[in-house]
N, C-alpha and C positions, 0 to 999 in steps of 0.2 A: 416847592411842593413837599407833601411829606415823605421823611426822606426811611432808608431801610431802616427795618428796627422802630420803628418810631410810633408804631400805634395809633398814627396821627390822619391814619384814610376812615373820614364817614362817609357811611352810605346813604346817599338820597330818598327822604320821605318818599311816597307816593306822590304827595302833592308838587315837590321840589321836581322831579323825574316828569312828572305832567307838562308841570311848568318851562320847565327847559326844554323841553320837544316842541312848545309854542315859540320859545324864542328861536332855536330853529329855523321851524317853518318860517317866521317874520323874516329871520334874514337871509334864507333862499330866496326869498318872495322880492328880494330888494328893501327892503326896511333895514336902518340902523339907526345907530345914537338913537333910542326910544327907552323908557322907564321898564324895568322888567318887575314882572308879577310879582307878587307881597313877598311870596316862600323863598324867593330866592333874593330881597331887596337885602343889601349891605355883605353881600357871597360875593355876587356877579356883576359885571360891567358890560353895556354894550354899548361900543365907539366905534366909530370910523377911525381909520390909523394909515396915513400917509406913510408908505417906504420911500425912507432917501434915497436909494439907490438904485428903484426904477420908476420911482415917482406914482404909482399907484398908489389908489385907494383901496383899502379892504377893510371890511367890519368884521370887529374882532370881539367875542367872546369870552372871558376870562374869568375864572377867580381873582378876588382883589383883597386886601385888606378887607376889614368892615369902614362903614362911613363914616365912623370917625377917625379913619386911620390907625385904629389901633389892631394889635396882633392879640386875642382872645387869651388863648393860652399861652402866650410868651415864649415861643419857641423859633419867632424869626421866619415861620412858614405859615402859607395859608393852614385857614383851619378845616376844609374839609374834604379837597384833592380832586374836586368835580370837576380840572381839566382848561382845557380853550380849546376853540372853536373858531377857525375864520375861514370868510367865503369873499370869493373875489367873481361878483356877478356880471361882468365883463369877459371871463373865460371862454376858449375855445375846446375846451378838453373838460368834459363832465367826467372828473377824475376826483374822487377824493382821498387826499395821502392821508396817511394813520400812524401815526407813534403811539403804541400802548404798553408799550415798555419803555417810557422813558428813561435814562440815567443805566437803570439794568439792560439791556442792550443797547450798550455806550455808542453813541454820537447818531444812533437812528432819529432820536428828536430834530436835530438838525439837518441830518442829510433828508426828510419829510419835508421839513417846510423850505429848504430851498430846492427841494427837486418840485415841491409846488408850484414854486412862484416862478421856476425858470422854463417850464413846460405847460404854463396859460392854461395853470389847471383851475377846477373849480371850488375847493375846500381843504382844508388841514386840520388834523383830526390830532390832539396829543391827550392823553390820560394825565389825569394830577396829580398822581403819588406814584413814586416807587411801586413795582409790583408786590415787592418785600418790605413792602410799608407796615403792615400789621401780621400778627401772630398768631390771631383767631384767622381759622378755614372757612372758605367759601362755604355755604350752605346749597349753594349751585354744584362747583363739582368742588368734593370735603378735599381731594388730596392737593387742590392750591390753596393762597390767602385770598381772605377776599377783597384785597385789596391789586391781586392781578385782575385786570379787566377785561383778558381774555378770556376768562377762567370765572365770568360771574355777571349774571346777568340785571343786577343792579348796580350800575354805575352809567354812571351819564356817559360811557364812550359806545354803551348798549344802547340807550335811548336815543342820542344821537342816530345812529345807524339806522334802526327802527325807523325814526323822521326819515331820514335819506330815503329808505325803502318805500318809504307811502307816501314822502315830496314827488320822485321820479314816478313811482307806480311803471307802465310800463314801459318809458323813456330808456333807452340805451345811457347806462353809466356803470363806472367801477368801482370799487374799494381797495386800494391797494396799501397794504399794510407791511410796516418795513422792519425786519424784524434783524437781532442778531445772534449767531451761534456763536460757542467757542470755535476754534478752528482743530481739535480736535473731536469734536462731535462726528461730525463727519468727515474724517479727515481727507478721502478722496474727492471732495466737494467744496468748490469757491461759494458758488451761489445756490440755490434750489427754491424756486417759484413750486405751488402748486394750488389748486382753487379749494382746497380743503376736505379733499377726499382722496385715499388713498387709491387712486385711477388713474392709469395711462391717460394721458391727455389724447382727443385728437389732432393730426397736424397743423390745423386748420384751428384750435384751441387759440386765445389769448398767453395764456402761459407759455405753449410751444412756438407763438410767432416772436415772445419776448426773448427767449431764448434763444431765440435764431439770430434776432436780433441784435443781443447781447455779442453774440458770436462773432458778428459781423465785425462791432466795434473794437471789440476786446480778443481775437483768435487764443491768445493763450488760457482763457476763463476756461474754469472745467465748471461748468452752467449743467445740471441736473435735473430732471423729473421723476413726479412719481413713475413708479413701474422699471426705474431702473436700479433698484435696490442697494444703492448705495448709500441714503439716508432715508430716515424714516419720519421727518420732522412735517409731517401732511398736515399738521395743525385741524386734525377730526375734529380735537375738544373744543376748539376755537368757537364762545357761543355766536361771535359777530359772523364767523362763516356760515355756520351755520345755520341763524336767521338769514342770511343773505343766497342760500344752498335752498330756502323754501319751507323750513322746518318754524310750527307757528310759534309765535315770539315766547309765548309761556311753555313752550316746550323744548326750547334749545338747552336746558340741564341736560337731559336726560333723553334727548333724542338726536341722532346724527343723521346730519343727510343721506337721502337715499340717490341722489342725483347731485351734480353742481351747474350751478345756472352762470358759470364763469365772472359772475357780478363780484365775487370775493375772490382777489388775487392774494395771496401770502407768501412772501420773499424772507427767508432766509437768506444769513449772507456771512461771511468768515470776518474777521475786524479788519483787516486789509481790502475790503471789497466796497465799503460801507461809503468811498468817496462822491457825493452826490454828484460833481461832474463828471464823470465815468456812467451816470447813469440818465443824462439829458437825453440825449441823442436816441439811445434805444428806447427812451417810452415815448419820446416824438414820433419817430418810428410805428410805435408797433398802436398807438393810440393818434391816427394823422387827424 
């Protein structure tokens, strides 16, 4: 993907952003290995992908090379950082994990998709550039790049989401996005879950049953929520919470939830915390 520095994330046409929310829908629907739309022909792939190591199938979404194999601009990375995308439509858990900080919150890509696959979830969500991919500012909110996908609501980890949001409509599912802190950010604070608004959760919340949770497994975790003022990392600006918090999809620039609909989980976590077996058990748990 493209890597920091590297000026190497474009943003999706209208049409490309269209288009990838059709392929989407196709592959919640159960559709895979099919030819994808003209705008995105020689970007993206979509296959079926057999894990050796617990023998499933899942369709997988990707940037690739282009179709003749070659790398555009010469630089050994895809050329335009739109991401992957896999669904495993045999799932018992309408959970979808999210890395959108790849490589900059070091090793959350991976503890995403195997706390995916280990917890019979439904989707895995990864951004495809470094969030410090490019130098120009989001034009969504100016003081990130726009190449953070938290931070800008043209990127296909938006458009995705979007799908999600009008796939399910009024179906019970999550979004849980895994994110990482320094461990001096908060330094009173392992982990800190919150749905993206700065609000005491109720006890009775998903974020507080995960925490309990956690607790359960882990007694030594100092496990945090909003309203306990020890961190402040609520992820407001977050567009994907905030589309997913009820705020209409052309308006999460510049508008933050007045409510949270606990459909947008956001995990913060210290680099010692980040071990995705350490975190099977409490989303089995707290998602049965």
């Amino acid at each position: 993907m493209p890597q920091s520095g590297s000026n190497g994330y474009v943003a999706p046409t209208p049409t490309q952003r269209a288009d990838w929310r059709t392929v989407v829908n196709q592959m919640l629907k159960g559709s895979c290995d099919f030819a994808v739309p003209a705008s995105l022909n020689g970007i993206v792939q979509v296959k079926t992908f057999t894990d050796t190591g617990n023998g499933r199938n899942y369709c997988l979404l990707m940037e690739v090379l282009d179709q003749n194999g070659l790398d555009q601009n010469g630089n050994d990375f895809v050329d335009h950082g739109f991401g992957t995308f896999i669904v495993y439509n045999s799932a018992t858990r309408q959970l979808s994990h999210q890395a959108v900080h790849p490589i900059a919150d070091s090793t959350t890509e991976s503890q995403a998709v195997t706390v995916f696959k280990d917890t019979d979830s439904r989707s895995y969500l990864m951004a495809g550039a470094d969030r410090r991919a490019n130098s120009a500012a989001s034009t969504c909110r100016p003081s990130h790049p726009e190449s953070d996908a938290s931070h800008n609501s043209n990127t296909m980890v938006q458009a995705t989401n979007e799908e999600l949001l009008a796939y399910y409509g009024a179906a019970s599912w999550f979004a849980i996005q895994w994110h990482g802190m320094k461990a001096s950010t908060c330094p009173n604070t392992d982990v800190y879950p919150s749905h993206g608004r700065d609000v005491t959760p109720a006890p009775t919340d998903k974020i507080a049953v995960l925490r309990d949770n956690l607790l359960v497994h882990h007694p030594t975790w100092d496990v945090d929520l909003p309203g306990c003022d020890s961190c402040s990392l609520n992820a407001t600006e977050n567009v994907q919470g905030r589309l997913l918090n009820g705020v209409a999809a052309e308006s999460v620039c510049d508008t933050e939830g007045s409510s949270y609909t606990q459909k947008f989980i956001h995990i913060e976590q210290d680099p010692n915390f980040r071990n995705p077996g350490d975190w099977i058990a409490p989303i089995m748990d707290t998602f049965p």
